[in-house]
Structure formats: structure tokens, C-alpha cells
C-alpha positions as CSV (number, residue, x, y, z in Angstrom):
1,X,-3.3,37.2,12.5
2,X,-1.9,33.8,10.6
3,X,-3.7,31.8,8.6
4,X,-5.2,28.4,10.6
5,X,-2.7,25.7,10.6
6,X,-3.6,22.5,8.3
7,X,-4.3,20.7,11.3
8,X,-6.2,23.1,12.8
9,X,-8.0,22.7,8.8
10,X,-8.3,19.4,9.0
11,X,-9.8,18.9,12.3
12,X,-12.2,21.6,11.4
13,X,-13.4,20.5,8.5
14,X,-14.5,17.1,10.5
15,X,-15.8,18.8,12.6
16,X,-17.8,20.6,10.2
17,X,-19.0,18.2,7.3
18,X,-19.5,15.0,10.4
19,X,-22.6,16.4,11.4
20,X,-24.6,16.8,7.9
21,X,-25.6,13.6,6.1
22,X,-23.2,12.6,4.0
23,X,-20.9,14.5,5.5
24,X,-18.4,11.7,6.2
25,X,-18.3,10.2,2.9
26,X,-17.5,13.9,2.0
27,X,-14.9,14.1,3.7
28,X,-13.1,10.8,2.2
29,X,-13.5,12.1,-0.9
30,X,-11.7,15.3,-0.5
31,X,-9.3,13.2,1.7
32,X,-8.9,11.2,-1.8
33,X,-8.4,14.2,-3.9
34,X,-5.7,16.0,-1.4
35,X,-3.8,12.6,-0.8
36,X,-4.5,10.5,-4.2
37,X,-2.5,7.5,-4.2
38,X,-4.5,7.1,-0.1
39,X,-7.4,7.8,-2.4
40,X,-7.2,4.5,-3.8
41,X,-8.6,2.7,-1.3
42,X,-11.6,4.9,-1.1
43,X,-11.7,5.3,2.5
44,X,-14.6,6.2,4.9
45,X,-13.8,8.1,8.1
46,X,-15.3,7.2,11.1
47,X,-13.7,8.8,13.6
48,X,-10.8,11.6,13.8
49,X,-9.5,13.0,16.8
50,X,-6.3,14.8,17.7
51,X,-4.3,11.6,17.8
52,X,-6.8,8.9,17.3
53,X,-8.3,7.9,13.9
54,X,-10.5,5.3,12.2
55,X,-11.2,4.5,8.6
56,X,-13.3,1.9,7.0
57,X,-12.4,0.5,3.5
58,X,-14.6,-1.7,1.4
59,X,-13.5,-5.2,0.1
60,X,-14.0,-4.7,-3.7
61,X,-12.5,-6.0,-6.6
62,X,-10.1,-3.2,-7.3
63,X,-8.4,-3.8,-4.0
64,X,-8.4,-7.7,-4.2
65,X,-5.2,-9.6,-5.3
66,X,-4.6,-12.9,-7.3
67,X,-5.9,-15.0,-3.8
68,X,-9.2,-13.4,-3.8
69,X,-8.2,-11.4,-0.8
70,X,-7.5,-7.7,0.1
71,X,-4.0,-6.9,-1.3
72,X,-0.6,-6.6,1.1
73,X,-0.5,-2.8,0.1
74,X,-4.1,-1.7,0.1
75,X,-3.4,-3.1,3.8
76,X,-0.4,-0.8,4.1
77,X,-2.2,1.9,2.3
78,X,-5.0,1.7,4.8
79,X,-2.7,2.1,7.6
80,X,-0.7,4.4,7.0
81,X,-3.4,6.7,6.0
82,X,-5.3,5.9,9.6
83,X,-1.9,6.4,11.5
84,X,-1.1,9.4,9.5
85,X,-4.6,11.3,9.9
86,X,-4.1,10.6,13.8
87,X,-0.6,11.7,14.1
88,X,-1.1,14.9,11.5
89,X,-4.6,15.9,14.0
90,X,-2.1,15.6,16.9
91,X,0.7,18.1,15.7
92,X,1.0,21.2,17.0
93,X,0.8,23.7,13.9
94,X,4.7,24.9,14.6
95,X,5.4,20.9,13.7
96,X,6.2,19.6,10.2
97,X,6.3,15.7,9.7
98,X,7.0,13.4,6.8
99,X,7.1,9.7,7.2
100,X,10.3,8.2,7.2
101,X,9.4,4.3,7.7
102,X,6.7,1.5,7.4
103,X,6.6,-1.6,8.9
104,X,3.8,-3.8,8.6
105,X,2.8,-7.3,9.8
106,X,0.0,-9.3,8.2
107,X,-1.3,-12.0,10.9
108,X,-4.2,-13.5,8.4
109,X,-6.0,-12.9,4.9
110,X,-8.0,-9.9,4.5
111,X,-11.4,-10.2,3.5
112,X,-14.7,-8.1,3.6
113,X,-15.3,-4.6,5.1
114,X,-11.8,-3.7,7.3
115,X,-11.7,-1.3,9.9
116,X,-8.0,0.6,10.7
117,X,-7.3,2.3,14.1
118,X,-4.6,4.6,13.7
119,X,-3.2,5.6,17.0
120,X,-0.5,8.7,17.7
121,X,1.2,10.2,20.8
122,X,3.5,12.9,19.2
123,X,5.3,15.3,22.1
124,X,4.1,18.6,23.0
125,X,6.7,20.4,22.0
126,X,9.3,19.9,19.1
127,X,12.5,21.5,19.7
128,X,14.4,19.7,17.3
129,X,13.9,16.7,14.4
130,X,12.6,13.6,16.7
131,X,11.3,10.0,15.4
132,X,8.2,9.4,16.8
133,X,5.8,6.0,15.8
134,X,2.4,6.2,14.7
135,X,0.4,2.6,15.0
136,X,-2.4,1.3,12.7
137,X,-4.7,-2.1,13.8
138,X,-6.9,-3.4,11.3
139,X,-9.2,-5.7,11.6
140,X,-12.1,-7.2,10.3
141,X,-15.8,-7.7,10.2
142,X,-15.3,-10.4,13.1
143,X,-13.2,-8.0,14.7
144,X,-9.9,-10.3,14.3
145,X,-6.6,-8.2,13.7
146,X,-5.9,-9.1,9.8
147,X,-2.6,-6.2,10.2
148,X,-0.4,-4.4,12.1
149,X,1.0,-1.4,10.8
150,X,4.0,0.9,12.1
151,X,4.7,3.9,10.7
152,X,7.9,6.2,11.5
153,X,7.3,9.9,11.3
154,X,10.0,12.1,11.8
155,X,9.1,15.5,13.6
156,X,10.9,18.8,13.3
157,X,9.9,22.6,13.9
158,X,8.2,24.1,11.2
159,X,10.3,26.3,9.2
160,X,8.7,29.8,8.4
């Protein structure tokens, strides 16, 4: 019998630690300590699903830039980690991925609690290396759309 795959981990884990209190902050931390530099941000997961996840981060001064608002790449940061955690939940466990691109597109200034909806609709099955997009929203407190985030993931069987 093989060992669970890391999605398979991942999504159990959530599971697991989203029902207890505290749970969720938890799980951000040990999301912090497996992907560091994400980590940064100290983000709060709200939701994960296989190919859907949202993720909170807090408007402090570590994040801030010179314009007293969220920085460009805490925005990017943000996204990418929603768009990855929906598209990584997704895969099946015979997939591998690594990111290959990331576009973003900051319509206004980024200030207070943000919210990122990361978004993923990666094939069933993965015969060969395909590109596939994963999409990040954020937005914030008002619920206005402060970034977009695009991020290219290229897909491949999993070597064994």
C-alpha cells in the first residue's frame, strides 16, 4: 500500500485541524513553516477545497510599503499562495506541478484585512507536461478587487 499522496495530506490535514478551535490558525502556521518565504505574509486559511481556496492576510506594518499601503509583492505572495493551495488540492497524486509564470494586475491600493480567492481547474488526467492557469482575486474589506493574480503551473506525470 503507498504512502498518502501530499495532496491527499494536505487536504486531510484541513480537514482535520478546521474543526478544533484554533485549528485554522494552526494550519497557517505549519503552512508558514513548510512554504516560508509564503510564510511571510502570515496567512489565515479560510477555506480549502480541491481546487478552490481562500486566505486572509492582515494589514500590518511588516507588509506595508513606503505609501502606507500593502506592498506589490505581499499582493503577489498572497496570490500565488491562494492559487497554488487550490490547484495543489486539485491534483491528482500521479501529478507533479511547479509554477512556471506570474502575472499580476493591481487595480487600486491595498489597505486593511485582504481576502485572496485562489481558483484552479487542472485536467483529470495528465498524460504529458501541460500549462494550465491557476487565478487569485483579492479584495478587500469593502469587498473591491485591489489584485488580480495569474499564475502558470506547468503539469506533468509524477515520476516514480
Amino acid at each position: 500500500m503507498s504512502a498518502p499522496s501530499r495532496e491527499a495530506r494536505l487536504l486531510a490535514l484541513w480537514d482535520r485541524l478546521g474543526r478544533i478551535p484554533g485549528g485554522r490558525r494552526l494550519f497557517g502556521m505549519l503552512l508558514g513553516r513548510t512554504v516560508p518565504y509564503s510564510g511571510t505574509t502570515k496567512p489565515r486559511v479560510i477555506a480549502l477545497e480541491p481546487g478552490r481556496a481562500v486566505i486572509s492576510m492582515r494589514d500590518r506594518r511588516a507588509v506595508r510599503n513606503h505609501l502606507g499601503s500593502i506592498h506589490a509583492v505581499a499582493l503577489a505572495n498572497v496570490g500565488e499562495l491562494a492559487s497554488g493551495l487550490a490547484m495543489t488540492a486539485a491534483l491528482a497524486p500521479s501529478v507533479r506541478a511547479i509554477v512556471t509564470r506570474l502575472d499580476i494586475t493591481y487595480h487600486k491600493k491595498a489597505r486593511g484585512t485582504l481576502t485572496a480567492e485562489g481558483r484552479a481547474s487542472p485536467p483529470s488526467t495528465i498524460t504529458e507536461p501541460v500549462e494550465v492557469p491557476a487565478e487569485a482575486s483579492i479584495t478587500d474589506p469593502s469587498g473591491d478587487l485591489v489584485s488580480t493574480v495569474t499564475v502558470s503551473w506547468l503539469l506533468g506525470p509524477r515520476l516514480e
